[in-house]
C-alpha positions in Angstrom: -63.9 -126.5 118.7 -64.8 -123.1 116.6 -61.2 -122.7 115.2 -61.9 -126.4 114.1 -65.8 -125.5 112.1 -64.0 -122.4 111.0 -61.5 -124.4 108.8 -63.9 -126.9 108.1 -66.1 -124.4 106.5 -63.2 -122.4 105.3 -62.1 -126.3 103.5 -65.6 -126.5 101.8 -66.0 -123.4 100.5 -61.9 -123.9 99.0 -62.8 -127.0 97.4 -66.2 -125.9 96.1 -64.6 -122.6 94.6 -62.4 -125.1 92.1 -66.0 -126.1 90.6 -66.4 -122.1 89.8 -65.5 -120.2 86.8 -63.7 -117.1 86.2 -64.7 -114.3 88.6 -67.0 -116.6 90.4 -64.0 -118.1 92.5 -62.8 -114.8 93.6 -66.2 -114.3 94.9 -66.1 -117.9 96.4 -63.0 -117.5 97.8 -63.5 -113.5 99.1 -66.6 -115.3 101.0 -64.8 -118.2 102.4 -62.4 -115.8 103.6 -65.0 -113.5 105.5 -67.1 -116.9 106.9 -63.7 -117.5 108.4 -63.1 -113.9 109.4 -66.2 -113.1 111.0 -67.0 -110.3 108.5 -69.7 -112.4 106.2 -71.9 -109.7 106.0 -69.8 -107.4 104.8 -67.7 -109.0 102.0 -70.1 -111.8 101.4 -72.8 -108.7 100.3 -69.8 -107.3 98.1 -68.8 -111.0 96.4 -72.5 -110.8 95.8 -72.8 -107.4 93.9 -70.0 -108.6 92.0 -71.8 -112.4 91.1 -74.9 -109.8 89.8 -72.8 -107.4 88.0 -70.5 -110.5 85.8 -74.3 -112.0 85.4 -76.1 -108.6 84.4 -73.1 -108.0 82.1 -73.7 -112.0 81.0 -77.2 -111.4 80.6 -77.6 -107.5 78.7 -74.7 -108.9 76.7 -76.9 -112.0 75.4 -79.8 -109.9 74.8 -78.3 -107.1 72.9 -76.4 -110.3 70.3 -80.3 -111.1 70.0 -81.9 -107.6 68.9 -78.9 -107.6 66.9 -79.5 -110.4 65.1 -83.5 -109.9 64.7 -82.9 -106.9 63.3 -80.1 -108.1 60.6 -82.9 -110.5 59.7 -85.5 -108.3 59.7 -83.5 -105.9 57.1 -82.6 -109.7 55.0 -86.4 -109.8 55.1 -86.6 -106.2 53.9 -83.8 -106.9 50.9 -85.6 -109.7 50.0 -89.1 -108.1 49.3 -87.7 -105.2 47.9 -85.9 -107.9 45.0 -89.0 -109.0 44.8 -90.6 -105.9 43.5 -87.4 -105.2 40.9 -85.7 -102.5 43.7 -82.1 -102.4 44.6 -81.2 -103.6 48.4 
């Protein structure tokens, strides 16, 4: 009966992993594998760290194209004003 909720589970987690992206289904799959394995706590904590580290990487990348782009504006801004008073950019 547990060799049969095993691959049950291990059948889930496959076919939900072919929703993920990228290195999501590695993760999804590396967990499947340890559900199955008896080791969940060990590879399902490193899948994890790596889930944070692609969305940190996500994340600090989005926010660093933001201060880019607010200060590129903010110099426009700058350019602009100094035009206004006759200066060169």
């Amino acid at each position: 009966m547990k060799i049969v909720s095993r691959a049950a589970a291990l059948a889930v987690l496959l076919g939900g992993a072919t929703m993920l992206q990228g290195c999501l289904v590695g993760a999804a799959v590396g967990a499947g594998a340890a559900v199955v394995g008896g080791t969940a706590k060990v590879v399902g904590g490193v899948a994890g760290a790596g889930i944070d580290a692609v969305t940190t990487s996500d994340e600090e990348t989005r926010l660093r194209r933001e201060r880019e782009q607010r200060e590129y504006e903010r110099e426009q801004r700058r350019c602009e004003q100094r035009q206004r008073q006759g200066k060169r950019c």
